[in-house]
C-alpha positions in Angstrom: 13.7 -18.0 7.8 15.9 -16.9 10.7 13.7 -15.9 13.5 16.1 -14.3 15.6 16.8 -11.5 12.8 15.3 -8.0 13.4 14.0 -6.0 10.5 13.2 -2.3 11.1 11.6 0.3 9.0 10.7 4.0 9.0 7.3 5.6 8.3 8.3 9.2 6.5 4.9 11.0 6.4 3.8 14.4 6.6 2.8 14.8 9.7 4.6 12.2 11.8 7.9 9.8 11.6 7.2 6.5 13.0 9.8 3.6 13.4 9.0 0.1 13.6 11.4 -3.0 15.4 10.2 -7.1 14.5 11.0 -10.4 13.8 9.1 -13.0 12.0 7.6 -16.2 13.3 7.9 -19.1 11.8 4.7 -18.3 9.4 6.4 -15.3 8.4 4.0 -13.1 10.7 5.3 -9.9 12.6 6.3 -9.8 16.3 6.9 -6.5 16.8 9.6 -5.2 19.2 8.9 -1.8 19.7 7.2 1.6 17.6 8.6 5.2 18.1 6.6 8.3 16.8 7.4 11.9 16.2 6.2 14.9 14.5 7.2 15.4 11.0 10.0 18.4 10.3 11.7 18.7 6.9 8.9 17.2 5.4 6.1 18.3 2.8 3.7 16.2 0.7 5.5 12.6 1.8 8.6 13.5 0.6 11.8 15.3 2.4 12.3 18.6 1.2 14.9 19.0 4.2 17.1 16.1 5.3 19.0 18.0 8.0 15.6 18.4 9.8 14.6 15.2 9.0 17.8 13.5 9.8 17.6 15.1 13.1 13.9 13.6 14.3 15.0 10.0 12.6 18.0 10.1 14.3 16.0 10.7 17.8 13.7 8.0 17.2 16.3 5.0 15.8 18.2 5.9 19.7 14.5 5.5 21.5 14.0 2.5 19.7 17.2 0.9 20.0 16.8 1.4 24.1 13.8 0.5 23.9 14.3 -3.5 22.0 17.7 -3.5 23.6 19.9 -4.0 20.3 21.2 -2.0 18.2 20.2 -1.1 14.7 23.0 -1.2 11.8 20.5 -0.6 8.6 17.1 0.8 8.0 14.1 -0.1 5.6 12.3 3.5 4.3 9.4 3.7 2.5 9.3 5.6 -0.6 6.5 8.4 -1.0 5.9 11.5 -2.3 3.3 13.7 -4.8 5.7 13.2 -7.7 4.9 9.6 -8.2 3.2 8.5 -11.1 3.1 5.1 -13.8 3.7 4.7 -17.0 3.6 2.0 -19.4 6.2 0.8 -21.1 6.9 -2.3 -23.2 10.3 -4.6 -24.4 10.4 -7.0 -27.2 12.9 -9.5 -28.3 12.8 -10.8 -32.2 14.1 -14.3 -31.7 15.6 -17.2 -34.4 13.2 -19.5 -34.7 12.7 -21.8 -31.8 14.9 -20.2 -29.5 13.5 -20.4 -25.8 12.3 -17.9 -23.3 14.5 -18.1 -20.0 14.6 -16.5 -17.0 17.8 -14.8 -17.6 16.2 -13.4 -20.6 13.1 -11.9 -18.8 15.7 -10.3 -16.2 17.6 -9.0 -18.8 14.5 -7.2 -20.3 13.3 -5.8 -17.1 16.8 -4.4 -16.4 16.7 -2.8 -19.7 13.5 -1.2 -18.9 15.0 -0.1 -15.2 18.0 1.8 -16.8 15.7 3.3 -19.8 16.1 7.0 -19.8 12.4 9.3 -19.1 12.6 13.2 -18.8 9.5 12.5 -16.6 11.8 11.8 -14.2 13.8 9.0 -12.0 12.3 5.5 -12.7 12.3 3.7 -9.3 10.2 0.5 -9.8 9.3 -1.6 -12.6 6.6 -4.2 -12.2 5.7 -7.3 -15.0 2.7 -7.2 -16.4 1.4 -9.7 -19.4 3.9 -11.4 -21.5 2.8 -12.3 -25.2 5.1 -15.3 -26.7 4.2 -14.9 -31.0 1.6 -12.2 -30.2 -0.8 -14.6 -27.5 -0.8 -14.0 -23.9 1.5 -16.4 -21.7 0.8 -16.2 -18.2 4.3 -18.2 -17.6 6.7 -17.5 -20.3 9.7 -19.2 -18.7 10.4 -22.6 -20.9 8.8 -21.4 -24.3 10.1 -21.7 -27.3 9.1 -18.7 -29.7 10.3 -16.3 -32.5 9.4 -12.9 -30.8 8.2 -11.7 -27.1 6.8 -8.7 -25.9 6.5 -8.0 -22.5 4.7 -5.0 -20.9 5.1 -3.6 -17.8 4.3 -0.3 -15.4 7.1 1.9 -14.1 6.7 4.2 -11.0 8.9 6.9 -11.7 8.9 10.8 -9.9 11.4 12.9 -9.5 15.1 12.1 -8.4 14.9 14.1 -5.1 12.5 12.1 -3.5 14.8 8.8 -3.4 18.3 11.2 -3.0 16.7 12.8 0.0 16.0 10.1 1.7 19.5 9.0 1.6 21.2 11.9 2.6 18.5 11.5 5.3 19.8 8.4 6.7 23.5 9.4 6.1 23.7 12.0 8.2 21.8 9.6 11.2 24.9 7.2 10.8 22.6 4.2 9.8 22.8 2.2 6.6 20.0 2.3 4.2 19.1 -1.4 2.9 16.2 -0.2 0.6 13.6 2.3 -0.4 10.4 0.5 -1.2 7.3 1.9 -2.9 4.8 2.5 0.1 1.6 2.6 -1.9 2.5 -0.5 -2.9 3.9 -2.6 0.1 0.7 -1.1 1.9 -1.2 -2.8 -0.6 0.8 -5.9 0.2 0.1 -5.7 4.1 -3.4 -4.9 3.0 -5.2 -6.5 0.0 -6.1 -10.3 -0.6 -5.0 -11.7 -4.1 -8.2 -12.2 -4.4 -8.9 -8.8 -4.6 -5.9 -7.9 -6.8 -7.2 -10.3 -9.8 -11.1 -9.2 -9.4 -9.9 -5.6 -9.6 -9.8 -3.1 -6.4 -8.6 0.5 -5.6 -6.6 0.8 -2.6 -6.7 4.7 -1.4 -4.4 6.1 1.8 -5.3 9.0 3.0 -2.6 11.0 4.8 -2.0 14.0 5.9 -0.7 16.3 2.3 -1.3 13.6 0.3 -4.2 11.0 -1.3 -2.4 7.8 -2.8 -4.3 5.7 -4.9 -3.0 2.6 -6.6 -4.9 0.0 -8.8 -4.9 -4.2 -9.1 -6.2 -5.8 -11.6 -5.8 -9.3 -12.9 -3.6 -9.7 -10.3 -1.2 -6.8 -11.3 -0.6 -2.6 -10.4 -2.0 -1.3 -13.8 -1.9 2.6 -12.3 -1.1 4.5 -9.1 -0.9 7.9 -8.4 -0.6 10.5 -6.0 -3.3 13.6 -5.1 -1.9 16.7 -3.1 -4.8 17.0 -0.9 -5.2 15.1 2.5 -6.5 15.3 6.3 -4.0 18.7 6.7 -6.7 20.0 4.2 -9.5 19.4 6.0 -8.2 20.9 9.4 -7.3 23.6 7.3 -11.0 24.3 6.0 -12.1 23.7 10.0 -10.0 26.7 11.0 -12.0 29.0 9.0 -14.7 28.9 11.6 -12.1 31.0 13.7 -10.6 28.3 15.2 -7.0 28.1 15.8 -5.5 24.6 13.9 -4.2 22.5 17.1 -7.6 22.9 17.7 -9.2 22.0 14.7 -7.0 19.2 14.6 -8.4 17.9 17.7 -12.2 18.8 16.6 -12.0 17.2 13.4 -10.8 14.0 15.2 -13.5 13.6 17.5 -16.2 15.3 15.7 -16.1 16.0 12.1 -18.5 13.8 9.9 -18.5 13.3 5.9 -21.8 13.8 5.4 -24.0 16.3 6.7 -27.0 14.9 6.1 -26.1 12.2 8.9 -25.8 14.7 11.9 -28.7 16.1 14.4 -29.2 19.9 13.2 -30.1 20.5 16.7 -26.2 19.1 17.9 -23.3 21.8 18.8 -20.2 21.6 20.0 -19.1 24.0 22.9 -14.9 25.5 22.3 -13.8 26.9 25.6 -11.2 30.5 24.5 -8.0 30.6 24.9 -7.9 34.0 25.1 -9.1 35.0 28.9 -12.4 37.0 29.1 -13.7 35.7 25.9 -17.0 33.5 25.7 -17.0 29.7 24.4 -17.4 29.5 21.1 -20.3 27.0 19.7 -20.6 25.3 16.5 -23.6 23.2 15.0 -21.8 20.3 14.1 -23.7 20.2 10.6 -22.1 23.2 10.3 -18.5 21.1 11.0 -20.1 18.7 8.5 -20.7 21.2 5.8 -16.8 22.0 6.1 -15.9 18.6 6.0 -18.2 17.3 3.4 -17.0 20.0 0.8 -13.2 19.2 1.7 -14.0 15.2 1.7 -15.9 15.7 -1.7 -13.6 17.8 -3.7 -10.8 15.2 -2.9 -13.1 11.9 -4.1 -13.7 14.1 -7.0 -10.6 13.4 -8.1 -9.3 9.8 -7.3 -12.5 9.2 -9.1 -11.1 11.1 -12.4 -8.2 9.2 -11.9 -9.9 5.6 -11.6 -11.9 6.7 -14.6 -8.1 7.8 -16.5 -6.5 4.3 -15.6 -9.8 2.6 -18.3 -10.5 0.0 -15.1 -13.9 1.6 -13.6 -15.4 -1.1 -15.1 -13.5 -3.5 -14.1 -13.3 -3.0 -10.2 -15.0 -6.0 -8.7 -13.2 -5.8 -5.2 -14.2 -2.3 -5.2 -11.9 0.5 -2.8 -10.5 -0.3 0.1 -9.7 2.7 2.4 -6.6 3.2 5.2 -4.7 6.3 6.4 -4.8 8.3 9.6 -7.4 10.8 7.1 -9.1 7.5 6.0 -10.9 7.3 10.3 -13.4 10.7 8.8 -16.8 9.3 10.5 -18.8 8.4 7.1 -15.9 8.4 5.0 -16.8 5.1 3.4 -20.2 5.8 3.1 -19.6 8.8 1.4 -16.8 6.8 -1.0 -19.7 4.5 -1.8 -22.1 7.0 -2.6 -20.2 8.8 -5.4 -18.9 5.8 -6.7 -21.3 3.2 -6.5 -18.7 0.8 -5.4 -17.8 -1.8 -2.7 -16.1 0.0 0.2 -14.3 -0.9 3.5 -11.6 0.1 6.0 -8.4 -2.1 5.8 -7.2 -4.0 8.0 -3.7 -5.9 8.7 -4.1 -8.1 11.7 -3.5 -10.9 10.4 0.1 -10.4 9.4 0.8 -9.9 13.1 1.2 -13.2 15.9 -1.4 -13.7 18.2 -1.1 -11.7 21.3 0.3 -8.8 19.9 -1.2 -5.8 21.8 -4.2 -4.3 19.7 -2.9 -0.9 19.4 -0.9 -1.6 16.7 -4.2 -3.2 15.0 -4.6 0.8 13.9 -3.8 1.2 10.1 -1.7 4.0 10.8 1.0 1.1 11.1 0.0 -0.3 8.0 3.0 1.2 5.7 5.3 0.0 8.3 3.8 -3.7 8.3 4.0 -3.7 4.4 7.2 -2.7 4.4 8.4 -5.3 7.3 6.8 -8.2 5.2 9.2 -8.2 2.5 12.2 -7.0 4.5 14.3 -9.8 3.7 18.0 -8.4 5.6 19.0 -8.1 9.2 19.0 -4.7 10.1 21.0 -5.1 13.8 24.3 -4.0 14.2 26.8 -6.7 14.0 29.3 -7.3 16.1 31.7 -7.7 13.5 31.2 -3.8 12.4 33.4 -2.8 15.3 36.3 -1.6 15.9 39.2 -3.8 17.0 42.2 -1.5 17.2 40.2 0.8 19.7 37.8 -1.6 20.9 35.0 1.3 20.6 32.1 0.6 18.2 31.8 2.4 14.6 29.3 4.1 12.9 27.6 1.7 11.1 28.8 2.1 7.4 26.0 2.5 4.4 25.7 -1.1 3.1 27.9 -1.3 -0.2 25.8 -1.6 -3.2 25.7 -5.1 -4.6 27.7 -5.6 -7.5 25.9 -5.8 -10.9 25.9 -8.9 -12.7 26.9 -9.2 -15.9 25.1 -12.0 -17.6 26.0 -13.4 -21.1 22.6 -12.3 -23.4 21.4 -15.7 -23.9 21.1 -15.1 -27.5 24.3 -14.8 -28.6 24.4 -18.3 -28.5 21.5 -18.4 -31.0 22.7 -18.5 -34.4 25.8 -16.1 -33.5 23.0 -13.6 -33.6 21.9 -10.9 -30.8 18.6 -10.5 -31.0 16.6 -6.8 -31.0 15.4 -5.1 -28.0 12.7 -2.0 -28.2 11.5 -0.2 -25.1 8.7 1.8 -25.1 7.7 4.5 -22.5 4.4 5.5 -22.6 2.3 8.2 -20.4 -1.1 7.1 -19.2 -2.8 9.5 -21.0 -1.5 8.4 -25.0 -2.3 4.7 -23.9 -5.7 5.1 -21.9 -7.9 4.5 -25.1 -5.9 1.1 -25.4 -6.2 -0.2 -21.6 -8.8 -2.4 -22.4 -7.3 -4.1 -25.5 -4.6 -5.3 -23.3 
């Protein structure tokens, strides 16, 4: 590992930008250079639904945080979000000549397939192994056997094709190079869960802002995520109905607002100076508060729980949910999480991936997408030297990395019996393959 690489990413959310600077220690933990924020614009439900506005904030922040580290930044890391996300299952078979063997080139060649399969439920962006069966039983490492058919299954994330394309007209118009667009739900979960947790079964849930994520582990793999159009914003929202304008909703529900009602002294109010001279301070019981939170808090539980009860693993979640989010700090949140579903809850955390003596602020989970995303970053994101210019001796854009150049790999079995052996992909939505989750 080189040490003196820096690896930066940028937090695209709904109600804030945040970019992140670090390097890794030798223990592959995060020193982190330096964190700029700034409100959202151009942005609705986690995704960019206007990359000139967004171009412009991102563009802000990469300049504060290259003053701020004291390099330069060539290439950026974003994390890919948005309400269009989804899984599906899909499957890939091979009908081999007797005692060919599985290789790796083979099991890359299979994904691959499965990456450039064609949906009309829109762009596929990840696919993620799941079991292999070698002759119909369950291999846990394929790789060396020698077989006459394998099956592999596996979960695509796939959404639609604007949220990855507006990302990267995003970054083109800041000048920057994109390296890659990881799946946030899921790098979160890397920054957040144990693999412990993954193979006894867990839910991790983010709340932000416009949106609810959710994604599910079990044995050790993601067998469902999915995101809910409902968030924090939602909340405030419902607070404002007390005649209340929203920054200042905002700023009760923070310090204030409870998820359960029964948990707060009836005799407790809260006093709102007016903004409007001559007018009196308005009070509020905070049970009242709590009532408006409760029902908001409730409605949106409501329905990760349909959806844990949709991916067939509510039985099956021994880790139990694991909260984070800015929406996730709700006073009582957790307890109220543990009362409708009877499961295991806490807050996560992501300390450890950071160095000793790295200030505590950054300790808050708001940073957790950004640490997820920073583990796996695995290219050097300054500005090289190299990129500039020598006629002119004055320093270029940096250029939008060149996409790698595909491989072309011989199919291994060609050289079997002169034969090439059959491939069949399936796609499958969640909802025809539910009934079978547990037979896998």
């Amino acid at each position: 590992m080189d040490t003196n690489n820096i690896y930066v990413a940028l937090n695209i959310g709904s109600s804030e930008i945040t970019a992140m600077a670090v390097q890794k220690n030798e223990e592959g933990q995060l020193r982190i250079l330096g964190v700029e924020t700034g409100n959202s614009e151009g942005v609705r439900y986690g995704e960019i639904i206007n990359p000139s506005s967004a171009s412009a904030v991102v563009n802000r922040l990469l300049k504060l945080l290259e003053n701020r580290i004291g390099r330069d930044i060539g290439q950026i890391y974003v994390g890919l979000n948005g309400r269009s996300l989804k899984t599906l299952k899909a499957s890939n078979g091979r009908q081999l000549n007797s005692g060919a063997e599985v290789t790796d080139v083979l099991l890359h060649e299979m994904i691959s397939e499965v990456k450039d399969a064609k949906t009309e439920q829109g762009a596929i962006y990840e696919v993620y192994m799941q079991e292999t069966k070698v002759d119909d039983e369950i291999e846990p490492s394929p790789i060396g056997c020698l077989c006459e058919k394998i099956v592999a299954n596996y979960r695509v994330i796939l959404g639609k094709p604007e949220l990855k394309t507006n990302i990267e007209r995003c970054i083109e118009r800041t000048g920057y190079g994109l390296v890659n667009t990881p799946i946030q739900i899921v790098t979160t979960a890397d920054a957040l869960l144990s693999n412990i947790e993954k193979e006894q079964g867990c839910v991790l849930v983010d709340f932000g802002a416009h949106c609810t994520s959710l994604a599910i582990f079990h044995h050790g793999y993601l067998r469902y995520l999915s995101v809910i159009p409902l968030g924090g914003k939602n909340i405030t929202k419902d607070i404002t109905s007390l005649e209340l304008p929203e920054t200042i909703a905002e700023q009760i529900k923070i310090q204030f607002a409870n998820a359960i009602r029964s948990t707060v002294n009836p005799s407790q109010r809260i006093t709102i100076k007016s903004e409007i001279p001559g007018m009196e301070p308005k009070r509020i019981p905070l049970q009242t508060l709590a009532m408006v939170t409760e029902a908001r808090a409730g409605e949106i539980l409501d329905l990760i729980f349909v959806h844990i009860q949709k991916s067939g693993l509510a039985g099956h979640l021994g880790a139990g949910i694991i909260i984070t989010g800015n929406a996730s700090k709700l006073q009582n949140l957790d307890a109220l999480i543990q009362q409708k579903t009877q499961l295991p809850v806490r807050i996560g955390t992501h300390n450890l991936h950071l160095e000793d003596g790295t200030n505590e602020r950054f300790y808050d989970i708001r940073y957790s997408p950004l640490i997820g995303i920073l583990l796996s970053a695995d290219m050097d994101c300054a500005y090289q030297e190299e990129e500039k210019a020598v006629e002119t001796g004055k320093p270029e854009k940096p250029q939008k990395p060149a996409k790698p150049p595909k491989i072309k790999r011989n199919n291994v079995f060609n050289k079997i019996g002169g034969k090439v052996a059959n491939s069949l992909i399936n796609l499958f939505s969640e909802e025809e393959e539910s009934s079978n989750e547990n037979k896998n």
